[in-house]
C-alpha positions in Angstrom: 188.3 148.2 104.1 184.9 147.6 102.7 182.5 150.8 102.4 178.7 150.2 100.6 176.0 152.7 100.6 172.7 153.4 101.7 170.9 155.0 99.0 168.4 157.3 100.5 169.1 160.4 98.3 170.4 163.4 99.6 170.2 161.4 103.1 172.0 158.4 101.9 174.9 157.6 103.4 178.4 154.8 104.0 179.0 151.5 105.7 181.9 151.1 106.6 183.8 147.9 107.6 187.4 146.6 108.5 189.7 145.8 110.7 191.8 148.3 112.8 189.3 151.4 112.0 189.0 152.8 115.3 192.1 154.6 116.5 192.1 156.9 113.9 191.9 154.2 110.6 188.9 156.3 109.3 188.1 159.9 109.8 184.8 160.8 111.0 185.1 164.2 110.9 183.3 164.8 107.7 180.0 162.9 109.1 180.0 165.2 112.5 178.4 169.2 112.0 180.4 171.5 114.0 182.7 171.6 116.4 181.2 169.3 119.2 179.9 165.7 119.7 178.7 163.5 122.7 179.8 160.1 122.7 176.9 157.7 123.9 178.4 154.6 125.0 177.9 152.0 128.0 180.0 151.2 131.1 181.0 147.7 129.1 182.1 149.2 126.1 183.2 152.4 127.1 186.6 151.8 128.7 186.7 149.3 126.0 186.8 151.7 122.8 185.8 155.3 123.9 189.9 155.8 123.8 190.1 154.4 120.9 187.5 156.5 118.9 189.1 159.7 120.2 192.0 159.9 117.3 188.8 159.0 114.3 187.2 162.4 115.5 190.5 164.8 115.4 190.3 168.0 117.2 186.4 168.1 117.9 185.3 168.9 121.2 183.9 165.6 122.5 181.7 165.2 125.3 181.0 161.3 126.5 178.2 159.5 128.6 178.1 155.7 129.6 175.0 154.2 130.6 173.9 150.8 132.1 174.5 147.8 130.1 171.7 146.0 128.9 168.1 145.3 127.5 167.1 146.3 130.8 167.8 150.1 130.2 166.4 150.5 126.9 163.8 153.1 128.4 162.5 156.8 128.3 164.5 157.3 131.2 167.5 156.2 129.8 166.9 158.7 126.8 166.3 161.0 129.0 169.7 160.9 130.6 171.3 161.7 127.4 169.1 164.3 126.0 169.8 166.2 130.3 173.9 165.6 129.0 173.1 167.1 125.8 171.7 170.4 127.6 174.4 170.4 130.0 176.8 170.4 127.6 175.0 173.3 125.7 174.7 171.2 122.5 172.7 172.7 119.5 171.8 171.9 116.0 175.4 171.1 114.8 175.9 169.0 117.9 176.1 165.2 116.8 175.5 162.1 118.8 177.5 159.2 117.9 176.2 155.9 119.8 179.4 153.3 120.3 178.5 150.0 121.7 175.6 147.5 120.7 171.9 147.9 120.0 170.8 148.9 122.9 173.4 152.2 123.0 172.3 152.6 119.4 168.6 152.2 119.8 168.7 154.7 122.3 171.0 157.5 121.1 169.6 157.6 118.0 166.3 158.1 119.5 168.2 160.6 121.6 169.4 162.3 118.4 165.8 162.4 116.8 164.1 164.2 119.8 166.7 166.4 120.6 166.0 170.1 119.0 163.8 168.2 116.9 166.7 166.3 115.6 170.5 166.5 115.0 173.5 164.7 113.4 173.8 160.7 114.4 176.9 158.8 113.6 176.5 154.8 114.6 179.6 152.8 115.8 178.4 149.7 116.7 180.6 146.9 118.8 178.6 144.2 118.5 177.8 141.7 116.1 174.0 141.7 116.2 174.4 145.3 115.4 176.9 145.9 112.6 174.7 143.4 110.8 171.2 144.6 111.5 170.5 147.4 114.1 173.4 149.8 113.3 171.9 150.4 109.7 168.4 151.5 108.2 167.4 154.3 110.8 165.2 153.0 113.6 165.8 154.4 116.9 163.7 153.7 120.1 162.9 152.2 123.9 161.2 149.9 124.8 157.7 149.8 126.7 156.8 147.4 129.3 154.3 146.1 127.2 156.1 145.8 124.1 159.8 145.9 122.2 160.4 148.9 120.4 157.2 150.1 120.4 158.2 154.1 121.3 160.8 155.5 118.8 161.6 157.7 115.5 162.9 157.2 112.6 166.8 158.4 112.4 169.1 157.7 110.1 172.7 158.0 110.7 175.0 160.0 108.4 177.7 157.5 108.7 177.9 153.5 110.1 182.0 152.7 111.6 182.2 148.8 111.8 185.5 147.8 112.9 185.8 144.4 113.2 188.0 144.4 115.6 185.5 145.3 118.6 184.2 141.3 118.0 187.5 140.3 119.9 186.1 141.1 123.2 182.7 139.9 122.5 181.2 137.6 124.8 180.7 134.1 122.9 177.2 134.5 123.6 175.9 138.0 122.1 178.5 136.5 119.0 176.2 134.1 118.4 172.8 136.0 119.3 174.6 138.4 116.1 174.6 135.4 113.8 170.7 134.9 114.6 170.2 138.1 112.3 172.9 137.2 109.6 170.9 133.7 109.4 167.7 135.8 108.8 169.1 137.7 105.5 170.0 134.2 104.2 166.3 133.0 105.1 164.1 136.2 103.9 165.9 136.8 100.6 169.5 135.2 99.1 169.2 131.7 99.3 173.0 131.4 98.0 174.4 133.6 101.2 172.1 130.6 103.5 173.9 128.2 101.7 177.1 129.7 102.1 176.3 130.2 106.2 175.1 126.4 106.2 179.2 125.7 104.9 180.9 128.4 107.0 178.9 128.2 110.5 181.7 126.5 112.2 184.2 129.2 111.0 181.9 132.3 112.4 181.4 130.6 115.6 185.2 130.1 115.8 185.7 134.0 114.8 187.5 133.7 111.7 187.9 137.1 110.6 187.4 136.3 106.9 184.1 134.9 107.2 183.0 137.3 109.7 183.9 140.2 107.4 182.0 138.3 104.3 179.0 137.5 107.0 178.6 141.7 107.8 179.3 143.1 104.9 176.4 140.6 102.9 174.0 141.6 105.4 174.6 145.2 105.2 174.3 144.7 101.4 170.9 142.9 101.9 169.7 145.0 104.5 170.5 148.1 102.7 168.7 147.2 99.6 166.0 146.3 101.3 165.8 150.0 103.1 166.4 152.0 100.3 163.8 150.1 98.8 160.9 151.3 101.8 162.1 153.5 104.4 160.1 153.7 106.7 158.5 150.2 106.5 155.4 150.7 104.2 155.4 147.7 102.9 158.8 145.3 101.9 161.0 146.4 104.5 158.4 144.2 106.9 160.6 141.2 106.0 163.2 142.0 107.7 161.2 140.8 110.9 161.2 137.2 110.0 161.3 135.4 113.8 160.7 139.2 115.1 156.7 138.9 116.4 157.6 135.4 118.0 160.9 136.5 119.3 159.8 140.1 120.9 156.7 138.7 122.6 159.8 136.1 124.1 161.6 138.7 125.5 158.9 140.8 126.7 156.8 137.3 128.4 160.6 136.2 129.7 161.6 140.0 130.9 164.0 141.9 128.7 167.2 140.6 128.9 166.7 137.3 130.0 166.8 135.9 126.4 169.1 138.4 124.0 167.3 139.7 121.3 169.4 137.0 118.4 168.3 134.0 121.0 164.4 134.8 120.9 164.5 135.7 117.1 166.3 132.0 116.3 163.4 130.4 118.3 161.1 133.1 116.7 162.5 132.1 113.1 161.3 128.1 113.7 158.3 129.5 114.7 157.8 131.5 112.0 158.9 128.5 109.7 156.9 125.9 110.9 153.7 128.6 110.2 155.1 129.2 106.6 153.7 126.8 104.0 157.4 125.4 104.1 158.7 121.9 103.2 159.5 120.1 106.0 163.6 120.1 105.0 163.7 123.2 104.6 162.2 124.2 108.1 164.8 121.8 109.1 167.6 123.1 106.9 166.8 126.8 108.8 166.5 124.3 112.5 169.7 122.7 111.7 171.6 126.0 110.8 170.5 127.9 113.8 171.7 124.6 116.1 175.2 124.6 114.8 175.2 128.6 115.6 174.6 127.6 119.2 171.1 129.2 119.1 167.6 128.5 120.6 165.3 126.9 118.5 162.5 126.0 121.0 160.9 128.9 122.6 160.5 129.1 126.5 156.9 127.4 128.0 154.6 131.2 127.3 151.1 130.9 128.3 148.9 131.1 125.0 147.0 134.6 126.5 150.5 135.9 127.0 151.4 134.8 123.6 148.5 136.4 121.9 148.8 139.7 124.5 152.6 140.6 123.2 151.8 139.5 119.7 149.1 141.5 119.5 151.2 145.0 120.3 153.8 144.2 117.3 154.3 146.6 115.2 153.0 144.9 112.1 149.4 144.5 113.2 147.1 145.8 110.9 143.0 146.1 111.7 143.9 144.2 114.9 144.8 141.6 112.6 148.4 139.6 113.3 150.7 139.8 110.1 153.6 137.4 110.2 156.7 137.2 107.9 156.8 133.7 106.3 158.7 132.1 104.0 157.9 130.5 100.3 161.2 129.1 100.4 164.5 129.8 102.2 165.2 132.8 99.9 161.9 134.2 99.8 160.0 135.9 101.8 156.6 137.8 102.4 154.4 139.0 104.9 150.7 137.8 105.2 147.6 137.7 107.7 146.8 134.4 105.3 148.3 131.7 107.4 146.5 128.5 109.1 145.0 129.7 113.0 145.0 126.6 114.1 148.7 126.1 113.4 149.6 129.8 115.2 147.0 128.1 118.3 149.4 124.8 118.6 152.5 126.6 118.1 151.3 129.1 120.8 150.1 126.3 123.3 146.2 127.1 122.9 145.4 123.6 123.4 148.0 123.1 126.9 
């Protein structure tokens, strides 16, 4: 068992990682406020694990609900359904929310947890890859809008992350390898040595080797966890951790949500984002040649250059009605600008088709 820390002060709080956690390896009971919980999970993962989590909570009084699965149901009236179980249930302030499943289930609890009496307890359990790495840590919570990912949500950190590796078994070989889209993105935007090391071990994440997969979350829950405790509530640095992210959302909201997972629109999103960085040309193919032998995307579907422009210009790191990408100096090193060539953005973008 690995366990690192988010250092947020008196808010910080453990990661958690190994095999056989779930079924009572690890005891939750310290991370959950009184003497109730509602599990949130989805009708894929819930007859999966929801067992399984049981013995981690001991004698609590647990409540569960399992939505729809998928991108699809990342909405208000998703959250909604939660926060109407929570009031059935007669939850209050000590009531905690623990989300088990993927993004998605995590997204939306969390945002759940943040509206509900103005906020209580969130514990994350995340069963997927894409978000034991990236979405299961660092506190954002939220829906989606029909014009734009993420773009209605809160702030919500969780007061413990459970990542038993395990869950990857019954992954689908697909959302494994939209996952490794976001542990290629830590390598890219800030430890050159951990891209190196992905560029050698590819073949062994793709074929589930448990030791590299355990190396491959816990380094990007190191790197992502610096990186938070470092800005929050993304006033400045933490903007890096959307490298790919502006191309990649405005994929999934021009393609409909779901259509491409979120890891295969940030791989194409990532080239994009390369090939607009002031990059050598073997290094945008190091990063091209990486995300191929991950399985991913690295061209983006045929979008319009209005409907590019359109769901760029509702991502979340506009400024002044200005675009702000995250580019890259060099694999390693990373940094977010409104300085970048317009005429490369209108070929990448198809302004001239």
């Amino acid at each position: 068992m690995h366990q690192l820390q988010v250092e947020l002060g008196d808010r910080s709080y453990p990661i958690v990682i190994g095999s056989g956690l779930l079924g009572g390896g690890f005891d939750l009971g310290e991370y959950v406020c009184g003497d109730d919980c509602l599990v949130v999970s989805n009708e894929t993962v819930a007859p999966l694990y929801l067992d399984k989590l049981l013995p981690n909570l001991g004698g609590l009084s647990v409540d569960s609900i399992a939505l729809p699965d998928g991108e699809a149901y990342k909405t208000v009236e998703t959250m909604q359904c939660i926060l109407d179980k929570l009031v059935a249930m007669r939850g209050n302030r000590d009531t905690t929310v623990i989300a088990l499943g993927g993004g998605v289930v995590g997204d939306v609890a969390g945002f759940a947890a943040a509206c509900y009496m103005r906020g209580v307890n969130f514990v994350q359990v995340p069963t997927t890859l894409l978000a034991q790495v990236d979405s299961s840590v660092g506190g954002k919570t939220g829906v989606n809008h029909p014009q734009g990912k993420n773009l209605v949500g809160a702030f919500r950190q969780p007061r413990a992350v459970l990542i038993d590796t395990d869950t990857l078994d019954t992954l689908p070989d697909r959302e494994l390898r939209a996952g490794l889209a976001e542990v290629i993105k830590y390598g890219a935007i800030c430890d050159a040595g951990f891209f190196a090391w992905l560029e050698d071990n590819m073949s062994g994440l793709v074929a589930r080797d448990a030791d590299s997969l355990v190396y491959a979350i816990r380094r990007s829950c190191e790197c992502k966890a610096a990186v938070v405790a470092e800005d929050e509530r993304e006033a400045g640095r933490r903007a890096i951790l959307n490298f790919g992210h502006t191309f990649g959302h405005a994929i999934e909201r021009c393609q409909g949500y779901g259509e491409w997972l979120h890891g295969e629109a940030v791989a194409a999103g990532m080239i994009m984002a390369a090939q607009l960085s002031n990059l050598p040309d073997r290094d945008v193919e190091r990063l091209r040649a990486l995300i191929v032998s991950a399985g991913l995307p690295v061209e983006p579907p045929v979008i319009g250059h209005g409907d590019w422009m359109s769901a760029m210009g509702m991502d979340k790191k506009v400024q002044g009605k200005q675009l702000r990408f995250v580019l890259l100096n060099d694999i390693g090193d990373s940094f977010v600008s409104a300085d970048y060539d317009a005429a490369r953005l209108d070929d990448l973008t198809g302004a001239a088709a």
